[in-house]
C-alpha positions as CSV (number, residue, x, y, z in Angstrom):
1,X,18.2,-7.7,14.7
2,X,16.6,-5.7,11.9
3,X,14.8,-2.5,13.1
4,X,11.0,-2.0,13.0
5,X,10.6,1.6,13.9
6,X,9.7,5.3,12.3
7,X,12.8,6.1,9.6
8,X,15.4,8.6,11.0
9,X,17.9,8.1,8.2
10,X,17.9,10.9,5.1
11,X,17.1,9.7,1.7
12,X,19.6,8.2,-0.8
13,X,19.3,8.6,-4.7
14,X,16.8,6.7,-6.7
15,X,15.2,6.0,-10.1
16,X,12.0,6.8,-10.5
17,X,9.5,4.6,-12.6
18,X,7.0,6.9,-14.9
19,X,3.4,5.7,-13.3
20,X,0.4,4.6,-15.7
21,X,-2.8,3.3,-15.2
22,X,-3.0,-1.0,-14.9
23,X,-6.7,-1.1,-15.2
24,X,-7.2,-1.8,-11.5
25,X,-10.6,-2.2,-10.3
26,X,-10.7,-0.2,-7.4
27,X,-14.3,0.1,-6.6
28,X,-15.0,3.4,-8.7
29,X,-16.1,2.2,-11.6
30,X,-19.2,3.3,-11.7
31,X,-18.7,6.4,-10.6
32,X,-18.2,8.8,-13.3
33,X,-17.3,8.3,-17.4
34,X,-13.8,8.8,-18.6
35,X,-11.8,8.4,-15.5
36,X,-13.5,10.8,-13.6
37,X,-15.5,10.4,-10.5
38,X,-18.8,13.0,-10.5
39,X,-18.8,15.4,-7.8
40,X,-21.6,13.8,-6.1
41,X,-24.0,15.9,-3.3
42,X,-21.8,17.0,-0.9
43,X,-22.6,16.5,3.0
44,X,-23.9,20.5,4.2
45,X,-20.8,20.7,6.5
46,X,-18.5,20.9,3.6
47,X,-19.1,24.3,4.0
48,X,-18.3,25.0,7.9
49,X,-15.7,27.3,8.5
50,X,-13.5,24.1,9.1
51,X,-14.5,21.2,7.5
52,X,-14.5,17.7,9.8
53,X,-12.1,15.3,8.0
54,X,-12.2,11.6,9.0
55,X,-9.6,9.7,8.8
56,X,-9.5,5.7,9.1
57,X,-5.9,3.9,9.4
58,X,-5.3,0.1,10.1
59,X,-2.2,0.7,12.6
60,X,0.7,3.1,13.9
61,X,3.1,-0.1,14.4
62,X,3.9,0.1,10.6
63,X,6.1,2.8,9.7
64,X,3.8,3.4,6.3
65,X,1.3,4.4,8.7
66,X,3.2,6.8,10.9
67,X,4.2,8.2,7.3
68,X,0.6,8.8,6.0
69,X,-1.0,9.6,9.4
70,X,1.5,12.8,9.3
71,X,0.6,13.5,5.4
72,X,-3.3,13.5,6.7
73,X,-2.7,15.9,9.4
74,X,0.1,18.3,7.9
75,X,-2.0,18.9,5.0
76,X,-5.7,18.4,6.5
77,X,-4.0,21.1,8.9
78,X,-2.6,23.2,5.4
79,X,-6.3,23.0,3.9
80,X,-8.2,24.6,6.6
81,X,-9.5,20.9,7.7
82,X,-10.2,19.6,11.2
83,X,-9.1,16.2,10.9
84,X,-9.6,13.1,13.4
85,X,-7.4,10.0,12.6
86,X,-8.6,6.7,14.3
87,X,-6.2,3.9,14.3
88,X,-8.1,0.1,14.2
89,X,-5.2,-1.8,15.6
90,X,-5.1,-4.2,12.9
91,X,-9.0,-5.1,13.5
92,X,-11.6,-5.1,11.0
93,X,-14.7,-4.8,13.7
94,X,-13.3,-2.1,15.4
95,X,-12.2,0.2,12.1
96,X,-16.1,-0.2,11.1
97,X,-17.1,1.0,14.8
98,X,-14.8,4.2,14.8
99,X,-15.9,4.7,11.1
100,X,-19.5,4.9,12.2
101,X,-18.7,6.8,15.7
102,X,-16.5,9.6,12.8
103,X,-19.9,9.6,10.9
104,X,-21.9,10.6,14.1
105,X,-19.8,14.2,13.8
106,X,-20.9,14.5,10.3
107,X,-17.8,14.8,8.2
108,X,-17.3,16.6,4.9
109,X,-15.8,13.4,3.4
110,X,-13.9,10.0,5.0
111,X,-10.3,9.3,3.7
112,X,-10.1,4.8,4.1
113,X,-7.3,2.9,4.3
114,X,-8.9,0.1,5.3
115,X,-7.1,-3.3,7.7
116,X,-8.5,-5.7,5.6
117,X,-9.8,-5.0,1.5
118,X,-12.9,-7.6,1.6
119,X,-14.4,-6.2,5.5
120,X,-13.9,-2.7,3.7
121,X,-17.2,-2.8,1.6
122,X,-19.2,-2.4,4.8
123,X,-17.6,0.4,6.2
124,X,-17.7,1.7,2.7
125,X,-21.7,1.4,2.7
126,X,-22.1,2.5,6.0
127,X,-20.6,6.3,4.9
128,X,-22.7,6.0,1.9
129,X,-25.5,5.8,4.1
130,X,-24.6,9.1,5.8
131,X,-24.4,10.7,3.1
132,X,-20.5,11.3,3.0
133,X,-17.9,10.3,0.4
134,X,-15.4,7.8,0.4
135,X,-11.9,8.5,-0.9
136,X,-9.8,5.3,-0.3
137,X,-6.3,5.2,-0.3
138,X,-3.6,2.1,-0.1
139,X,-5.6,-1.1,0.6
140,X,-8.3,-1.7,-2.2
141,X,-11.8,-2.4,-1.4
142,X,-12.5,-5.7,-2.8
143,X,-14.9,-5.5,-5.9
144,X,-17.6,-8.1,-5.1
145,X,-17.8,-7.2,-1.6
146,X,-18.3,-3.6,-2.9
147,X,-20.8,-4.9,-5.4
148,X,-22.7,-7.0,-2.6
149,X,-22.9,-4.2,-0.5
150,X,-24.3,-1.6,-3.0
151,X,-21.1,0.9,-2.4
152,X,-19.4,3.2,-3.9
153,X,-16.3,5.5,-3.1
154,X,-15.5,8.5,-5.0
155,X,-11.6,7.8,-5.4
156,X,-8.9,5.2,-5.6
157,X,-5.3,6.3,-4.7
158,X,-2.2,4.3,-3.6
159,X,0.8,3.1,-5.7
160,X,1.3,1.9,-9.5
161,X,1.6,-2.1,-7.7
162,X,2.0,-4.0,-10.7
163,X,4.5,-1.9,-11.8
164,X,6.5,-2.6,-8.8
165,X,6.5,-6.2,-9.4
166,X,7.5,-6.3,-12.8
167,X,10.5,-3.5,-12.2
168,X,11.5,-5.7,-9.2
169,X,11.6,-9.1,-11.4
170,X,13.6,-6.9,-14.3
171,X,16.3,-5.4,-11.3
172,X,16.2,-9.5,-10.4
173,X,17.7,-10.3,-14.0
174,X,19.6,-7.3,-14.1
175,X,21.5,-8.6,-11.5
176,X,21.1,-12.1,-11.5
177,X,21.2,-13.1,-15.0
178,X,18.3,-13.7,-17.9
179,X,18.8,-17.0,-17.7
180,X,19.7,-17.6,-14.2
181,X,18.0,-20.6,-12.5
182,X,15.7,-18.9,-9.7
183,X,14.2,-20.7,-7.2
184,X,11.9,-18.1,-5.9
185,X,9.7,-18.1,-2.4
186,X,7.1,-15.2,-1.8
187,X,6.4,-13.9,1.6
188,X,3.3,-12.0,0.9
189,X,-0.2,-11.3,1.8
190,X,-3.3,-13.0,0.0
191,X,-5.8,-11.1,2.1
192,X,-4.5,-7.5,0.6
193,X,-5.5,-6.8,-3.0
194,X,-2.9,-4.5,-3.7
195,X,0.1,-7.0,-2.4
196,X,-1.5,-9.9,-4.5
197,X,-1.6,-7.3,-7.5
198,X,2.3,-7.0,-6.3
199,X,3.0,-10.9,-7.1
200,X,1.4,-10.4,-10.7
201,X,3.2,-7.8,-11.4
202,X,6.5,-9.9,-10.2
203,X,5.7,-13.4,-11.5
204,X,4.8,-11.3,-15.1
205,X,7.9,-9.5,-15.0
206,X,10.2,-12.9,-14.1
207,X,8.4,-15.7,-16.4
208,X,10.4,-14.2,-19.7
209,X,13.8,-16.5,-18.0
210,X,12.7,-19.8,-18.8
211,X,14.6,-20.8,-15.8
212,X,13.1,-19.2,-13.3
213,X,10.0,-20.8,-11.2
214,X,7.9,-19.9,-7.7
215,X,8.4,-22.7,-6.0
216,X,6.5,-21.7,-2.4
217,X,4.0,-18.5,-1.4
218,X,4.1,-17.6,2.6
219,X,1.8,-15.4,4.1
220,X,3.9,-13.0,6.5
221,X,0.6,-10.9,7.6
222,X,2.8,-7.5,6.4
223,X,4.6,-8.0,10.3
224,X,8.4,-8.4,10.9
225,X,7.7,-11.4,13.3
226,X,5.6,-13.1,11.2
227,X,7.3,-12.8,7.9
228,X,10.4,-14.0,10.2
229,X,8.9,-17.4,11.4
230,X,7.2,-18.7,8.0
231,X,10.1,-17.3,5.9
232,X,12.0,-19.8,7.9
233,X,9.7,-22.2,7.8
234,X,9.3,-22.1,3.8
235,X,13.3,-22.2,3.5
236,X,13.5,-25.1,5.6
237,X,11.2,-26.8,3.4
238,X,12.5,-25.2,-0.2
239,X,16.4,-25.6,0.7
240,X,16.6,-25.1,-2.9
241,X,15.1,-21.3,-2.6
242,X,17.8,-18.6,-3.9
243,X,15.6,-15.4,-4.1
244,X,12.5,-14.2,-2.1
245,X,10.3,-11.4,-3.4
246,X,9.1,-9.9,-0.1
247,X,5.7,-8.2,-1.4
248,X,5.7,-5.5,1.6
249,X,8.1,-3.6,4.0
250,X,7.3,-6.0,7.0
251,X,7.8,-8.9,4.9
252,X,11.5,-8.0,3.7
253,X,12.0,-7.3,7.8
254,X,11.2,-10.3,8.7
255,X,13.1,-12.3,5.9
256,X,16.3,-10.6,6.1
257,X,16.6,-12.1,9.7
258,X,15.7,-15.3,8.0
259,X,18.3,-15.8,5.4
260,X,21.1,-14.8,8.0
261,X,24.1,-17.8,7.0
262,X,22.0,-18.4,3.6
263,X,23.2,-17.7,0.0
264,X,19.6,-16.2,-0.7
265,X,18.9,-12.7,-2.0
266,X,16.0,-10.6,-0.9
267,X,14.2,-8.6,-3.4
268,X,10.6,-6.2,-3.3
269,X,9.0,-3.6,-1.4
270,X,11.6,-1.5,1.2
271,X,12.1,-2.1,4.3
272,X,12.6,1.5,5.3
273,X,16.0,2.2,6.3
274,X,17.3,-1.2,6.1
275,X,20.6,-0.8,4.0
276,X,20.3,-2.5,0.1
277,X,23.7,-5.3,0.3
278,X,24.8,-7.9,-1.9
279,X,22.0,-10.3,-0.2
280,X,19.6,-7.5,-0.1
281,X,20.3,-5.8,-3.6
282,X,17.2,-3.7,-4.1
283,X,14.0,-2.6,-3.6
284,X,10.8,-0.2,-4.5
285,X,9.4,2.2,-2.3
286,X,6.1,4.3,-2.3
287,X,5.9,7.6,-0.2
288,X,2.4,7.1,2.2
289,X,3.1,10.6,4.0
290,X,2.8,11.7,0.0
291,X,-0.4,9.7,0.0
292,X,-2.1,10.9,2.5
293,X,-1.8,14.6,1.5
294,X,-2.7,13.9,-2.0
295,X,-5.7,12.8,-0.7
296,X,-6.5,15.2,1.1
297,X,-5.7,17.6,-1.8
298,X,-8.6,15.8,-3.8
299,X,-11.4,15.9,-1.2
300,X,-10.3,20.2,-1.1
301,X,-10.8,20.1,-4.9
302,X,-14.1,18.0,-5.0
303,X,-15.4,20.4,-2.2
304,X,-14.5,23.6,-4.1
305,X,-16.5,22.1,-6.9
306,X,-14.2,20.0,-9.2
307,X,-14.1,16.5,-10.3
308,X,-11.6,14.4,-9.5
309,X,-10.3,11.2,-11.2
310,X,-11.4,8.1,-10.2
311,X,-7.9,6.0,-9.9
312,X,-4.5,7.4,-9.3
313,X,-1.4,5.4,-9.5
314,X,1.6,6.8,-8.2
315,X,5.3,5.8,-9.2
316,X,7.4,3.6,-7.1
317,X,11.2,4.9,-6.6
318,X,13.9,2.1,-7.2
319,X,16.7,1.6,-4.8
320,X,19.8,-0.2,-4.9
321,X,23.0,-1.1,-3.1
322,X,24.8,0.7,-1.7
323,X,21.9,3.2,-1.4
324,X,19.3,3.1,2.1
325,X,15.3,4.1,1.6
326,X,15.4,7.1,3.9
327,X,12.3,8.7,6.1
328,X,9.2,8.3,3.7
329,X,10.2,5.6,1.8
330,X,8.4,2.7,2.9
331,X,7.4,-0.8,1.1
């Protein structure tokens, strides 16, 4: 069995893909001209002695969020920040109420990874309404909710995802062949913007093979036991499958237990410190305990007085066999 735990295991070597803007909507649009977000009025206890920081996460069972939850609190810590992280447990209702319980203490500004991209908008609205800023990070806020719910958060940050699918379909033909004949199941995640903007990136990246086709999409809920039961599921009813682009680290867990015996190859986001082998060839990785103190590096620069951009992409790093995503590196 594959393990689903915090990485112990140091980093290997890696590529590392130059990271550019993909023209994401993520919500801050209207924010500021020239991809800048405008400093806004900034909530009075900015200027305590130590700032409150609020910090929303969807879960600690995912090792991304054991990552970025350290990122948050080494930095906050760095930055002279008192920071609170509250963990939802994977529900939408309950991130919204310890949102609003955080904005009772009157932050200086709320850092959001939200569970769910779509339920997002309210808690979104509901800082607005106190007065504090919203810097997102990870999990996009979906546009027409935003848009439904009059919100608006000064910054996007989170990985370069369409770039990670389309350098995850070119390592595919690298290694496989331009021309190869792909079957190709997905075990992804149509509720999460950024893991749907994954499979764009991927299908783009794989349509120049004429050969190659999707042939079934699973929704493994980004968990290990999921992934497992309708990867196996979808290869019991594709038999033809030969590749699976698993769109997040839970989702390669899961089907790497499900191709044991098979002649299919696992490609897409790391499953930290799984070992890359010939049916597990490679993978991208961002770096959420990188994340999170970015972050919190922009809300120290918007409350000394600076702007700050309104979308950041960060690079995905590239790993291949033999090589093992060490501590940090996390689909």
């Amino acid at each position: 069995m594959l393990n689903w735990k915090i990485p112990v295991v140091a980093a290997a070597a890696m590529t590392t893909l130059l990271a550019g803007c993909s023209g994401l909507n993520t919500g801050t649009g209207n924010q500021g001209g020239e991809g800048t977000a405008a400093a806004g009025a900034k909530p009075a206890s900015c200027s305590d002695a130590q700032p409150y920081l609020a910090v929303a996460l969807p879960n600690l069972t995912n090792p991304y969020y054991v990552a970025m939850k350290k990122g948050f609190e080494d930095e906050g810590t760095k930055a002279g920040f008192k920071v609170e992280v509250q963990i939802a447990n994977d529900d939408d209702a309950n991130q919204l109420a310890q949102v609003q319980a955080m904005l009772q203490k009157k932050p200086c500004a709320l850092a959001l990874n939200a569970v769910k991209s779509e339920p997002a908008a309210a808690i979104v609205k509901a800082a607005n309404d106190a007065g504090v800023p919203v810097f997102t990070v990870n999990v996009i806020v979906d546009e027409n909710a935003l848009k439904a719910q009059g919100g608006t958060i000064m910054q996007y940050l989170g990985a370069d995802n369409k770039a990670g699918g389309t350098q995850t379909a070119e390592q595919v033909l690298k290694d496989m062949g331009a021309d190869a004949k792909l079957n190709i199941g997905f075990v992804t995640e149509p509720d999460e913007r950024p893991v749907v903007i994954r499979d764009e990136g991927f299908t783009e990246g794989i349509s120049s093979n004429p050969n190659a086709k999707v042939v079934a999409k699973v929704d493994g809920n980004v968990k290990p036991d999921d992934s497992l039961k309708v990867t196996s599921e979808m290869l019991q009813g594709h038999p033809e499958i030969n590749v699976i682009f698993a769109s997040t680290g839970p989702a390669a867990y899961g089907a790497l237990q499900a191709i044991e015996g098979k002649n299919v190859k696992v490609y897409g986001f790391c499953a930290s410190e799984e070992p890359l082998t010939d049916s597990y060839p490679a993978c991208v990785a961002q770096e959420p305990e990188d994340y999170g103190r970015r972050v919190v590096q922009q809300i120290s620069g918007w409350k000394g007085g600076g702007q700050v951009e309104a979308q950041i992409l960060r690079p995905l790093k590239m790993f291949v066999k033999p090589e093992t995503p060490g501590p940090g590196f996390v689909g």
